[in-house]
N, CA, C and O atoms as CSV, one atom per row, in Angstrom:
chain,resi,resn,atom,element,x,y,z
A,1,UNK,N,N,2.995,26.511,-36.451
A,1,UNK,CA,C,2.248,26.057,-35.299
A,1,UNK,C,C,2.733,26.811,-34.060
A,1,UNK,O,O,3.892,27.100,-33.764
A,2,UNK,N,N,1.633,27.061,-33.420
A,2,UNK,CA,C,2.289,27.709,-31.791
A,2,UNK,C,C,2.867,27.001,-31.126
A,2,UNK,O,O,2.587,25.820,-30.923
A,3,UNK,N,N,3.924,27.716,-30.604
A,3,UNK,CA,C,5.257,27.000,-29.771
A,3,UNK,C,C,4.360,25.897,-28.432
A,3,UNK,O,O,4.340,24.671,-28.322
A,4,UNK,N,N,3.883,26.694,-27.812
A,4,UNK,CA,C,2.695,25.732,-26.671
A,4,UNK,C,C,2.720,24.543,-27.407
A,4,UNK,O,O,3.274,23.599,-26.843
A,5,UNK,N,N,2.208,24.327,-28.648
A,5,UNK,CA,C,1.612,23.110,-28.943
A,5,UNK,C,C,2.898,22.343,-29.416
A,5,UNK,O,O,2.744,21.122,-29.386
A,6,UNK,N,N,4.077,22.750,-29.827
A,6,UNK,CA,C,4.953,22.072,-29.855
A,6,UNK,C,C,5.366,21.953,-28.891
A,6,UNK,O,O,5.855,20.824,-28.858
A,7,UNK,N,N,5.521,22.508,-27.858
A,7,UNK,CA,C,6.020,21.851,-26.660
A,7,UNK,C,C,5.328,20.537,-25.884
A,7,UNK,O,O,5.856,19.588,-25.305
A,8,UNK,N,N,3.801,20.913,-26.138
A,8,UNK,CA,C,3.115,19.712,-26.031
A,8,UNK,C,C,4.025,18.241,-26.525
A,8,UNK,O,O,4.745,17.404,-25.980
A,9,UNK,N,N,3.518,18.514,-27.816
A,9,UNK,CA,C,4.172,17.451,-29.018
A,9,UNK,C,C,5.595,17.159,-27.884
A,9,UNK,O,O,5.343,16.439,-26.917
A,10,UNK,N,N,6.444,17.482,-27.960
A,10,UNK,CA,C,7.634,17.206,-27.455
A,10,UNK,C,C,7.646,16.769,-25.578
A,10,UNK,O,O,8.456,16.068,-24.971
A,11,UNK,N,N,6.718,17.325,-25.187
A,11,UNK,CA,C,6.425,16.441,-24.277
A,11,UNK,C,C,5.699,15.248,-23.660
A,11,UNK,O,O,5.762,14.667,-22.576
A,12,UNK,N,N,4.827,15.083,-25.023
A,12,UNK,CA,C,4.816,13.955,-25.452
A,12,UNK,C,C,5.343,12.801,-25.869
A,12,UNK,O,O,5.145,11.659,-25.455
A,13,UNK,N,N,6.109,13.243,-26.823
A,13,UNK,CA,C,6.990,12.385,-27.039
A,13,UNK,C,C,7.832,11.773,-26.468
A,13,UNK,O,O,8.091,10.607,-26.764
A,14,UNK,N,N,8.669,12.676,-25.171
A,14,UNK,CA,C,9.376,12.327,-24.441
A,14,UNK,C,C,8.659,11.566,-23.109
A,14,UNK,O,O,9.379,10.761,-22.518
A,15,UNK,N,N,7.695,11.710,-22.754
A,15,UNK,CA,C,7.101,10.670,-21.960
A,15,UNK,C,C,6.507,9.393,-23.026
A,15,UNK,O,O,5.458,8.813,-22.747
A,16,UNK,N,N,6.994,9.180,-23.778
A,16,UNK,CA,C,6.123,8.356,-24.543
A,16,UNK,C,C,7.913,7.517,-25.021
A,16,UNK,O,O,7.928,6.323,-25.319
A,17,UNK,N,N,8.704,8.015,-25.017
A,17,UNK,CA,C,10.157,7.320,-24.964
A,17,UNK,C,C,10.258,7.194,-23.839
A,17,UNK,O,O,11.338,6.611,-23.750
A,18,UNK,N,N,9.577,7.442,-22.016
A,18,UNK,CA,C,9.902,7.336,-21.020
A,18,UNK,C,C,11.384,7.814,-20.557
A,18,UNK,O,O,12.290,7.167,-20.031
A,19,UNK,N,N,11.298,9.322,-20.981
A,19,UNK,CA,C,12.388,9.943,-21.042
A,19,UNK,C,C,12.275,10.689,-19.437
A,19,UNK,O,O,13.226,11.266,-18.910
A,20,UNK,N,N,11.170,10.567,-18.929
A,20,UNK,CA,C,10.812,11.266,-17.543
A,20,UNK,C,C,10.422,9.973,-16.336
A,20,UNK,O,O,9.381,9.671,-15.752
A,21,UNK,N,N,12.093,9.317,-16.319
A,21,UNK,CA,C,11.946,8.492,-15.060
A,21,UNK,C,C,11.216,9.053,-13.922
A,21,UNK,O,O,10.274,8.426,-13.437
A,22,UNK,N,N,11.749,10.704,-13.252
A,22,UNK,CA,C,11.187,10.834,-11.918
A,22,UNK,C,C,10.067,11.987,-12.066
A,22,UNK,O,O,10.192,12.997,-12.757
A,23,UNK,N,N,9.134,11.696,-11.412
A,23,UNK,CA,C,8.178,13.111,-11.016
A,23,UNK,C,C,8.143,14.139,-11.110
A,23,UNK,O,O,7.296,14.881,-11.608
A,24,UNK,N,N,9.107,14.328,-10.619
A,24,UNK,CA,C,9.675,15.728,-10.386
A,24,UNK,C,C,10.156,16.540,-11.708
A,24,UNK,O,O,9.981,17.716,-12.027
A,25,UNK,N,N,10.943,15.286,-12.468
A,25,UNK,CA,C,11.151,15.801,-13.975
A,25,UNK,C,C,10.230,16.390,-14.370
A,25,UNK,O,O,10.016,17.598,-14.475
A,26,UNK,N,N,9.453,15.218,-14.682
A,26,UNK,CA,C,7.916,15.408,-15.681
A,26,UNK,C,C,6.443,16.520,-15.029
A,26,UNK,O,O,5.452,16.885,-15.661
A,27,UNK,N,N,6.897,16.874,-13.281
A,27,UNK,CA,C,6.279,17.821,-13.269
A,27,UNK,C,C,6.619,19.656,-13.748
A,27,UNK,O,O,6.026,20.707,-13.993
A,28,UNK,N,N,8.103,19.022,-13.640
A,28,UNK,CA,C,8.611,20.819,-13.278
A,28,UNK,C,C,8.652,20.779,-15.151
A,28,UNK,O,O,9.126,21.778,-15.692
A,29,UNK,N,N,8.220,19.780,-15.930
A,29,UNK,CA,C,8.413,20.223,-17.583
A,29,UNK,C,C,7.097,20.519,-18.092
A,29,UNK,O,O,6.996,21.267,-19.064
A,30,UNK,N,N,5.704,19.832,-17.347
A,30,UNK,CA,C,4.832,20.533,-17.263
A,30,UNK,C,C,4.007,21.998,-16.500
A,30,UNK,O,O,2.997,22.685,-16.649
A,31,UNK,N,N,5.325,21.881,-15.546
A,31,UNK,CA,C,4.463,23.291,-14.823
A,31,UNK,C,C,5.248,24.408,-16.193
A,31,UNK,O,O,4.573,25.217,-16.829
A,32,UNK,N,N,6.633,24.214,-16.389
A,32,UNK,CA,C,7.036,24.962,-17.604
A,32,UNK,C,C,6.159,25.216,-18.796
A,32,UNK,O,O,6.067,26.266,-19.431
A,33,UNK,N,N,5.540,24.097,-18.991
A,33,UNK,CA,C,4.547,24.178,-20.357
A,33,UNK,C,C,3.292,24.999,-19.568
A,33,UNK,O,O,3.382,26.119,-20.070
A,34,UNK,N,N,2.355,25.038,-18.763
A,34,UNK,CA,C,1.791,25.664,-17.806
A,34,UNK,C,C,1.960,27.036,-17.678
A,34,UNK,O,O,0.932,27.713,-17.672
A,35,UNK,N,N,3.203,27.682,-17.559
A,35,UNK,CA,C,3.469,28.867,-17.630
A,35,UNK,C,C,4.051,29.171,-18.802
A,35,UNK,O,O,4.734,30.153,-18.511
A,36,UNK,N,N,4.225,28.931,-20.034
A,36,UNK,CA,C,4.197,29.701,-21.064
A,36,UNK,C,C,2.491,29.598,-22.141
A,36,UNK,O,O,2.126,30.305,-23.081
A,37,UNK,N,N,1.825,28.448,-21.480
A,37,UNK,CA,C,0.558,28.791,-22.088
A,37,UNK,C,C,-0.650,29.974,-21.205
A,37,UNK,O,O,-1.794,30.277,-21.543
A,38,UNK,N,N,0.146,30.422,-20.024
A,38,UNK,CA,C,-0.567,31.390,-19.146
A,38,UNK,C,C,0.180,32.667,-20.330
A,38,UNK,O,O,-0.315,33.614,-20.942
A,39,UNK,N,N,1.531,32.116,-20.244
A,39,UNK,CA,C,2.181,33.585,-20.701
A,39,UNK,C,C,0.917,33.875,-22.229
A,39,UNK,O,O,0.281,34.905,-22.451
A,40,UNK,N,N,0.912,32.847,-22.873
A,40,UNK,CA,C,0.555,32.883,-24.250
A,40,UNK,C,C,-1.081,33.841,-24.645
A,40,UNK,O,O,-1.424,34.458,-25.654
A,41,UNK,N,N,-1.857,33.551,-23.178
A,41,UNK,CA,C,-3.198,33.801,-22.570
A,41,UNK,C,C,-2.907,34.982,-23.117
A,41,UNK,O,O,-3.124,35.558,-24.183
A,42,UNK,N,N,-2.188,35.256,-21.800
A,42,UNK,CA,C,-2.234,37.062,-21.819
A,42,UNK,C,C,-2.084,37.607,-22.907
A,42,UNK,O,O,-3.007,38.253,-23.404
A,43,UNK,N,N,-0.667,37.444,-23.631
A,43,UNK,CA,C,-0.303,38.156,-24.750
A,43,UNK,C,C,-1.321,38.037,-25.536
A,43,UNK,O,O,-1.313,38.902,-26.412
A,44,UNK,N,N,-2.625,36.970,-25.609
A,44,UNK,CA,C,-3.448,36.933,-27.115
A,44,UNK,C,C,-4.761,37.991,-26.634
A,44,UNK,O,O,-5.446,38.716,-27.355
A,45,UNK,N,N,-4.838,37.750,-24.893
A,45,UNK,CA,C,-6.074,38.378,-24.425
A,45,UNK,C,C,-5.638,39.870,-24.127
A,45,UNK,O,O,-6.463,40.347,-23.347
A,46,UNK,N,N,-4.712,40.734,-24.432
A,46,UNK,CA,C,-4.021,41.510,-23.597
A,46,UNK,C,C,-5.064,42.705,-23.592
A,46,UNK,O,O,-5.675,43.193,-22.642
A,47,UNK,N,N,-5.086,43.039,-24.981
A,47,UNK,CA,C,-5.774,43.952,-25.785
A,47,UNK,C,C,-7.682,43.711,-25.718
A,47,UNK,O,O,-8.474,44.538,-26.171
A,48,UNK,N,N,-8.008,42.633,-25.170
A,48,UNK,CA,C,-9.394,42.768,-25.163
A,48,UNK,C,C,-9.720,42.768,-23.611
A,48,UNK,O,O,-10.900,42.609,-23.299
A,49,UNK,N,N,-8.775,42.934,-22.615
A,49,UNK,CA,C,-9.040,43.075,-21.253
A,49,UNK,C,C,-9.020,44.399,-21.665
A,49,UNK,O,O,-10.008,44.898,-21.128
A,50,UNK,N,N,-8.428,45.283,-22.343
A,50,UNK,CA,C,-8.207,46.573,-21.448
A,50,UNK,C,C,-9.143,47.530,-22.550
A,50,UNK,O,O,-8.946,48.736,-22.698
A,51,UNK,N,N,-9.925,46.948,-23.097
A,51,UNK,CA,C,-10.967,46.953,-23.420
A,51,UNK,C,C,-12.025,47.703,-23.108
A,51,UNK,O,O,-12.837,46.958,-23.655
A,52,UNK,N,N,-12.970,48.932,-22.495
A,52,UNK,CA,C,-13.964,48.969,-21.351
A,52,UNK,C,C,-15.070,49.565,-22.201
A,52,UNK,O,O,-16.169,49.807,-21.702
């Protein structure tokens, strides 16, 4: 399975044990998940942007 989606899973889980008392946690672990599914974009789209 792609790592993205396990990270999902696992951040799931951990808000779901209410492992993310403050905001700030649970935002800066989603902006993390956020930027490796941008990273993930690119690397899959890389080759059909440069495309012409």
């Amino acid at each position: 399975m792609n790592n993205v989606f396990l990270s999902i899973e696992d951040i799931y889980a951990a808000l779901h044990n209410g492992e993310f008392d403050e905001p700030l946690t649970l935002a800066r672990a989603l902006d993390r998940l956020s930027n490796a599914a941008w990273d993930e974009v690119e690397e899959l789209y890389q080759s059909s942007l440069l495309i012409r």
